[in-house]
Backbone as a chain_set.jsonl record, in Angstrom:
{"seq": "XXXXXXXXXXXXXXXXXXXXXXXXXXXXXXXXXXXXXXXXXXXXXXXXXXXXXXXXXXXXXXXXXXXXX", "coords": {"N": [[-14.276, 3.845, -28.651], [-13.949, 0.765, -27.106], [-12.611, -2.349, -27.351], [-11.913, -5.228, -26.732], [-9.809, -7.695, -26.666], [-7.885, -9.09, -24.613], [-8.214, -11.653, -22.772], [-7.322, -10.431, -20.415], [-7.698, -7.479, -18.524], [-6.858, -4.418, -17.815], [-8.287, -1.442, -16.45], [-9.124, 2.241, -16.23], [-10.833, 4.424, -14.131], [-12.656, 5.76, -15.767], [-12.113, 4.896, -18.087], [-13.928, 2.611, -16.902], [-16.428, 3.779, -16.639], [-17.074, 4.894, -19.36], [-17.404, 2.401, -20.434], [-20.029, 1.762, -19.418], [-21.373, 3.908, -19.675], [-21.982, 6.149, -17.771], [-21.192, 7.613, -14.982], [-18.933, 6.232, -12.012], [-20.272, 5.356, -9.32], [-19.797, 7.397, -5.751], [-19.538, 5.517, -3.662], [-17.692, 3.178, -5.148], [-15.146, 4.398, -5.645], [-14.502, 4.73, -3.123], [-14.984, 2.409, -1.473], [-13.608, -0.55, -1.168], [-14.895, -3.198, -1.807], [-17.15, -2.68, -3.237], [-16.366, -3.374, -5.602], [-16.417, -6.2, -5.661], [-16.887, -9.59, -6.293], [-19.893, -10.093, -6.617], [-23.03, -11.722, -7.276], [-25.046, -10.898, -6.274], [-25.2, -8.488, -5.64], [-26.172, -5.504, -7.909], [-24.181, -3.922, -9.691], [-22.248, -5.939, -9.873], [-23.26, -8.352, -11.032], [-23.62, -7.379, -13.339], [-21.304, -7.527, -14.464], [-20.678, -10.187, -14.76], [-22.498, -11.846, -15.611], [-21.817, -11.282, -18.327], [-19.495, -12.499, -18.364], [-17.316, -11.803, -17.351], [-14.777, -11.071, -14.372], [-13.533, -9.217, -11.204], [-10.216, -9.185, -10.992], [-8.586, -7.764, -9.662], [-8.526, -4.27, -7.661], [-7.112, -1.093, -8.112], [-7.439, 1.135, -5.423], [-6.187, 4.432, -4.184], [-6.438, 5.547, -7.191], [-8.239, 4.185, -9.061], [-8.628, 1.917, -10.653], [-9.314, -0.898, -12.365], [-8.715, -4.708, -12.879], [-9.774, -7.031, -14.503], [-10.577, -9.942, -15.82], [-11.39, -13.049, -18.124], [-11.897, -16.052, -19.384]], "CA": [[-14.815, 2.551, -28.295], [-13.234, 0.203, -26.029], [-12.618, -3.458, -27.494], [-11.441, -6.235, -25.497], [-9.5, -8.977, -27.526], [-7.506, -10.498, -24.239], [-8.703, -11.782, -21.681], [-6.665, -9.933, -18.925], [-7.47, -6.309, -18.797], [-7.074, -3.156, -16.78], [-9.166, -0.124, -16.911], [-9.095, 3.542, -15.282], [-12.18, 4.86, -13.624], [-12.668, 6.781, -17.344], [-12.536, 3.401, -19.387], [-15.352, 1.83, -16.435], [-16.936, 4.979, -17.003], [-17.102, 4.669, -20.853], [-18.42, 1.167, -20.949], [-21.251, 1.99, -18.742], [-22.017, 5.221, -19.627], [-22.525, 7.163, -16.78], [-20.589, 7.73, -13.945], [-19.157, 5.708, -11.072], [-21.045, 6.182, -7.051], [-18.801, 7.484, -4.665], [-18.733, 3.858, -3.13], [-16.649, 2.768, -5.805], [-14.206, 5.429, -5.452], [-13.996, 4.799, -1.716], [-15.044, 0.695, -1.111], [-13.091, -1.834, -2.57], [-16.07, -4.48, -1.715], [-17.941, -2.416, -4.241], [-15.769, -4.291, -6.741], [-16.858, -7.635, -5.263], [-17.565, -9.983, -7.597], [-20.893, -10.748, -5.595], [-23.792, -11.859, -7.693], [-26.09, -9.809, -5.061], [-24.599, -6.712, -6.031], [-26.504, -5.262, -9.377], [-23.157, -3.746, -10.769], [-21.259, -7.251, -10.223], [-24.476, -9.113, -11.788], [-24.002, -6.759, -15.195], [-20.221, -8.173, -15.244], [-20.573, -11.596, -14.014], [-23.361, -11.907, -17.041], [-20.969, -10.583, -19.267], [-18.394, -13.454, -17.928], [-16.269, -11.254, -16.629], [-14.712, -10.427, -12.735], [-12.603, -8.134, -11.349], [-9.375, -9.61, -10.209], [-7.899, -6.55, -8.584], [-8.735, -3.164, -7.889], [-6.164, -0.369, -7.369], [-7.023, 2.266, -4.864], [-7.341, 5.878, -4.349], [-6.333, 5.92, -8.566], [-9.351, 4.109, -9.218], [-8.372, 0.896, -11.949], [-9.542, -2.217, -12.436], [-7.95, -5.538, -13.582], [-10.614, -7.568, -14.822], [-10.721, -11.341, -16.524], [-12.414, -13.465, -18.27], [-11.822, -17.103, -19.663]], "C": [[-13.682, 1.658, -27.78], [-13.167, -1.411, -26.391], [-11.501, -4.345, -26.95], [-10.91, -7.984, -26.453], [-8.309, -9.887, -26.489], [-8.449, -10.673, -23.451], [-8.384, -11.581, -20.054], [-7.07, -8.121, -19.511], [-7.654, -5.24, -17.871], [-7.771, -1.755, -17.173], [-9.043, 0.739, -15.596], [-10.83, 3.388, -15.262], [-12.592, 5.156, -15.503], [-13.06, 5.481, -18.064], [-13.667, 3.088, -18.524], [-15.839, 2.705, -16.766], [-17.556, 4.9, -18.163], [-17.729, 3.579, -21.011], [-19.685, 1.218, -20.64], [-22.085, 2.97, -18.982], [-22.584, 6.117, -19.044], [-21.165, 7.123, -15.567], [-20.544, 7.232, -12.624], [-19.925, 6.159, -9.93], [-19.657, 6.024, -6.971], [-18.318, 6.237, -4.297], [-18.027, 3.501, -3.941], [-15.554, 3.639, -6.193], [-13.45, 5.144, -4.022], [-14.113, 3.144, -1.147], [-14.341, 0.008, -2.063], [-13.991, -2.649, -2.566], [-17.045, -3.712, -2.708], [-17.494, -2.848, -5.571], [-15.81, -5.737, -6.709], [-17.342, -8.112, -6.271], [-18.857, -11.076, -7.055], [-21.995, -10.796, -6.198], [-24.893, -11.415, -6.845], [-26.248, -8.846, -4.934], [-24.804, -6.376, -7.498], [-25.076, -5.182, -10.107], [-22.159, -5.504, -10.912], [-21.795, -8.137, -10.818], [-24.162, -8.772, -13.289], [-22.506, -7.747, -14.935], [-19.465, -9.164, -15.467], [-21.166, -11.855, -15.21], [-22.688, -12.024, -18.397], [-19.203, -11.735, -19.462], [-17.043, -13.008, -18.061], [-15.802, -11.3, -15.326], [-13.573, -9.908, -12.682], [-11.678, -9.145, -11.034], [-9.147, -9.027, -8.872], [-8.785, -5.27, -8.826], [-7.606, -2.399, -7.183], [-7.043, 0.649, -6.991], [-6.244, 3.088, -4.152], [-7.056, 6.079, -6.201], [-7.562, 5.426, -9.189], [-8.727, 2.664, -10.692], [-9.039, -0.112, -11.397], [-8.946, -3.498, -13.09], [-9.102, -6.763, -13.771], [-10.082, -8.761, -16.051], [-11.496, -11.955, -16.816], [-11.83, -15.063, -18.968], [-11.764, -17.202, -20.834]], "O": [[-12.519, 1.911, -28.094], [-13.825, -1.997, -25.531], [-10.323, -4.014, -26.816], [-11.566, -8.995, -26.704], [-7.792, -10.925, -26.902], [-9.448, -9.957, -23.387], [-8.801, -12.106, -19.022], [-6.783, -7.664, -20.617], [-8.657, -5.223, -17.157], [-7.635, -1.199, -18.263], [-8.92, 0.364, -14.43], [-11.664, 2.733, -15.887], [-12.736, 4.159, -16.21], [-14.169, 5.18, -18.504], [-14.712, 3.207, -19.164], [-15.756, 2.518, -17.98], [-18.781, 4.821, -18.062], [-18.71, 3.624, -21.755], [-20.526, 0.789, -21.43], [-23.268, 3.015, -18.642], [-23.485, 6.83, -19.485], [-20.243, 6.32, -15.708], [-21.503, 7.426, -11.878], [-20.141, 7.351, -9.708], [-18.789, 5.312, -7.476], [-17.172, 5.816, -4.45], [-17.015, 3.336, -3.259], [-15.083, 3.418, -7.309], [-12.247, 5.264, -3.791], [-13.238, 2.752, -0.375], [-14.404, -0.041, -3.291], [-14.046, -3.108, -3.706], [-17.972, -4.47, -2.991], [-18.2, -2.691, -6.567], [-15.313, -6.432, -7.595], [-18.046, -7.521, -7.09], [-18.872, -12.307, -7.052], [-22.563, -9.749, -5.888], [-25.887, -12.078, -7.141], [-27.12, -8.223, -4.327], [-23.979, -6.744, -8.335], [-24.72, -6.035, -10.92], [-21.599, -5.967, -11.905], [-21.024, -8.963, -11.307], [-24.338, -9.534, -14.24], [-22.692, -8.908, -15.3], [-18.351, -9.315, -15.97], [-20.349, -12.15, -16.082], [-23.018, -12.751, -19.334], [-18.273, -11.711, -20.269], [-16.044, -13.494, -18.589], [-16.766, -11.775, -14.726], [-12.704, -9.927, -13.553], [-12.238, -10.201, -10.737], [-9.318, -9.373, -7.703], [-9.545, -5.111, -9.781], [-7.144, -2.72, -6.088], [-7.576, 1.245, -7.927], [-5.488, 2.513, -3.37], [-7.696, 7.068, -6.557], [-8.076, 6.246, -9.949], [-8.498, 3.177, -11.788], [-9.318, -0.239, -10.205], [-8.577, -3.174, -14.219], [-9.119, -7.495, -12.781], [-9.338, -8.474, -16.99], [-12.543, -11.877, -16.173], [-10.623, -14.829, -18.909], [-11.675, -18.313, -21.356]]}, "num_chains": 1, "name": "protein.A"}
């Protein structure tokens, strides 16, 4: 289990993976705008909700750097 006590944090594909429980789409392997933090876009809706957004994303390794207030 995966608990989140700052509010700066980076995650591999594997950790997004794990919170979600299923496995990324291709597009987020290959688009960085699939990490948009675009309330129009279901997956950015679950982590906008959640009052989260990404900052950054590193690709082709696949991380995320995600914040929250």
């Amino acid at each position: 289990m995966i608990t989140f006590d700052d509010s700066l944090v980076t995650l591999s594909m594997h950790q997004n993976e794990e919170i979600i429980v299923f496995a990324l789409p291709a597009s987020a392997t290959n688009h960085r705008a699939w990490w948009a933090n675009d309330i129009t876009h279901s997956q950015a809706k679950a982590w906008l909700l959640a009052d989260w957004e990404v900052d950054a994303v590193f690709l082709p390794k696949i991380s995320s750097r995600n914040w929250r207030d």
